[in-house]
N, C-alpha and C positions, 0 to 999 in steps of 0.2 A: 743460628738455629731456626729452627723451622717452627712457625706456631701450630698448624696441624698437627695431630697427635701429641704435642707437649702435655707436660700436666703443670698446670700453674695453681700456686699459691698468695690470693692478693688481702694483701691487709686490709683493714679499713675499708672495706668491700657494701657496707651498708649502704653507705649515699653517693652523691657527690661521682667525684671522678675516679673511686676504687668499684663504687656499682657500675659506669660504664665498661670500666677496664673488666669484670667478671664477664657482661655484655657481650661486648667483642670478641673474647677468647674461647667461650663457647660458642659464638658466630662462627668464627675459623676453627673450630673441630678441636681445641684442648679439652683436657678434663680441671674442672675449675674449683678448687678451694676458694670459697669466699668469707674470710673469716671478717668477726668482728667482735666487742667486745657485748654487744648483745646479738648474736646470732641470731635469733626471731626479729631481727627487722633487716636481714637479705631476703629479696623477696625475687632476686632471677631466678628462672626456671633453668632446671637441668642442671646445677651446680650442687657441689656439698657447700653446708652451710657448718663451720664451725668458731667456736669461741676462742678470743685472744684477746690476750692484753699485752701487750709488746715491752709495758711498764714494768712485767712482773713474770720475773725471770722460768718460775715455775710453769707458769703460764706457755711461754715462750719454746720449753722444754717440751711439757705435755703435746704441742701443736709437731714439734718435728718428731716426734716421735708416731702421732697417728699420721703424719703426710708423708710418706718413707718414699714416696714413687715420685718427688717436686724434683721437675727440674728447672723449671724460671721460678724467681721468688721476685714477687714486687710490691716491694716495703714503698707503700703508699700513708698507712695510718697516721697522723701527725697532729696534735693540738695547734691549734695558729692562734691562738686567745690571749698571748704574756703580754699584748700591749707595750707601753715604752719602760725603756729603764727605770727612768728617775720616778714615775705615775703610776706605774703599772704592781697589779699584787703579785709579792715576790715568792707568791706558791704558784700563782699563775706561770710567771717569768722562769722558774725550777721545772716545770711542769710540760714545758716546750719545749727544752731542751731534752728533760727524760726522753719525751717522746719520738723530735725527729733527729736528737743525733743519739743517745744512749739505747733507745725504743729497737733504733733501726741497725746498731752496733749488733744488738743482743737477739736479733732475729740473721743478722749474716751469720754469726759467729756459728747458732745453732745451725743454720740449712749448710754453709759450707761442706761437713763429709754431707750431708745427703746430696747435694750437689756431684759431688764429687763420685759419688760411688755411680749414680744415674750418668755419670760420662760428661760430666764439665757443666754444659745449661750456660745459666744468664741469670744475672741478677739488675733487677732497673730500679732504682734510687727514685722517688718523686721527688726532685725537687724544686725551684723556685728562683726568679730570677733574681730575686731581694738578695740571696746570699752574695748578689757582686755590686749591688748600689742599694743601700739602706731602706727604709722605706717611713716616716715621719709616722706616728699611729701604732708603731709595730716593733720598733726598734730591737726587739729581742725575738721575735720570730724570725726574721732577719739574721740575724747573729747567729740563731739553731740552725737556719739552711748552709749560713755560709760554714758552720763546724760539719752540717751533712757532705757537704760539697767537697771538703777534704778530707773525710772519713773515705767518702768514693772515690775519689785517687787513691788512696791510701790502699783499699782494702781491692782494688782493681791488680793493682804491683803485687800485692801478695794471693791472692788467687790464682794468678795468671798461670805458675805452673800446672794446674790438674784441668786447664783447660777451661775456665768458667770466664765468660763476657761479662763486666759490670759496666753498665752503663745508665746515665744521668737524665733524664727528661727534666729538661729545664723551660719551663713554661715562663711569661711574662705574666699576662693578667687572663685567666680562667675565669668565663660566663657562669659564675657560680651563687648563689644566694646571701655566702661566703662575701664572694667579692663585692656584691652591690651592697648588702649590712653596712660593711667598714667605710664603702663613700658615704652614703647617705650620714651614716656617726659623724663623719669628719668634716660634709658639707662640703664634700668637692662634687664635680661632675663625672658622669661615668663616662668613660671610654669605650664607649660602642665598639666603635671601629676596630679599635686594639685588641678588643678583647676574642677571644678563640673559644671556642664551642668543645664543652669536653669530649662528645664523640668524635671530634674533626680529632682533636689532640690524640686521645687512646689508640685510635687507626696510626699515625703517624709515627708515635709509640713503639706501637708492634711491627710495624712497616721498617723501621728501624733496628731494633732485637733482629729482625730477618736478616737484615744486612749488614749486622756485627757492629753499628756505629756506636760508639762509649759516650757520645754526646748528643742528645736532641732535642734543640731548641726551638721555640716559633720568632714568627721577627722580632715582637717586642725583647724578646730574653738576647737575643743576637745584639742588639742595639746597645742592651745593658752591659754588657760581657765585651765589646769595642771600645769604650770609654773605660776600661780596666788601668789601659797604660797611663790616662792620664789623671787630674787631683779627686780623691776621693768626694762623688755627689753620693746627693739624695736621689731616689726615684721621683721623678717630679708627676706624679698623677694628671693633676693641671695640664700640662703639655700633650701628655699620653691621651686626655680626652679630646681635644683639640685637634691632635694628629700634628704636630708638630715636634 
């Protein structure tokens, strides 16, 4: 599909890499829904700003009902905070899951006929490289991408008749504030080099969407996703800063 003239719906649109992605699509001439669960802090120009909670179904409902004209939907919003299994608070560890696999369940389910009726579109999943090698810190955000990450096959096979593209950005490590926090907690070093610029990512993104591809990764997520055949690792941060 074409990003000019679309109308896109991005969740989680506040900060981070859902305010790039608003950025960008009004750069390239869509009309941009940038929701978020406090609306008063999207602050791109040119864009509607509205409220969502992806948690709450009603919520969820309300939002497809006033965006009748979506045809990319890019369930970005996702809590990344559950920390590890065994350590981690287990409202936190419920709470990331609601969010990036039940969150992002309950916002297809709803856009699908809007989808549908606007002539098929596209849907892009954010997700994360952790869903295919764990991540020591995180263990249960991890868990939530890799249950995103078969939701997106999943819900790709059953879309596929009315014509809609679902596809996955699967990033490795995002230059995010996000991402420096969790080193510095953990005491490793950061991964410069590794790491991708969310406006480098968002472009690539939608450079992607254009060209129909259902998976798009940067190197680091490619690397992750190669060692799949062989014994289940950890994402080794340590190495990733190093470049080895």
């Amino acid at each position: 599909m074409q990003i000019s003239g679309a109308t896109a719906l991005v969740t989680g649109a506040n900060r981070g890499l859902g305010r790039q992605f608003a950025i960008e699509l009004h750069r390239r001439g869509a009309k941009v829904y940038a929701t978020a669960r406090r609306p008063e802090q999207v602050d791109v120009p040119g864009v509607e700003a509205l409220r969502l909670d992806i948690t709450d179904q009603s919520s969820v409902e309300e939002v497809a009902a006033t965006a009748g004209d979506v045809d990319l939907l890019i369930n970005n919003a996702a809590f990344t905070g559950g920390g590890n299994f065994l350590t981690g608070d287990p409202r936190d560890i419920r709470e990331t899951m609601e969010s990036n696999y039940f969150g992002t369940l309950a916002m297809i389910r709803a856009f699908a006929p809007v989808l549908a009726r606007n002539g098929g579109g596209a849907v892009l999943n954010v997700l994360s490289g952790v869903a295919w090698q764990t991540v020591v810190g995180n263990t249960s955000y991890a868990a939530a991408k890799s249950a995103e990450w078969s939701l997106t096959n999943g819900v790709r096979i059953e879309l596929a008749d009315q014509g809609t593209l679902v596809s996955a950005l699967v990033p490795g490590l995002i230059d995010t504030p996000t991402l420096r926090e969790f080193c510095a907690n953990l005491g490793v070093p950061l991964a410069e080099a590794a790491m991708v610029k969310p406006a480098e990512l968002v472009k690539r993104a939608l450079d992607g969407i254009e060209q129909g591809e259902i998976e798009i990764l940067d190197r680091v997520a490619a690397s992750m996703k190669a060692a799949l055949p062989g014994p289940p690792v950890a994402f080794d941060l340590v190495s990733a800063a190093s470049g080895s």
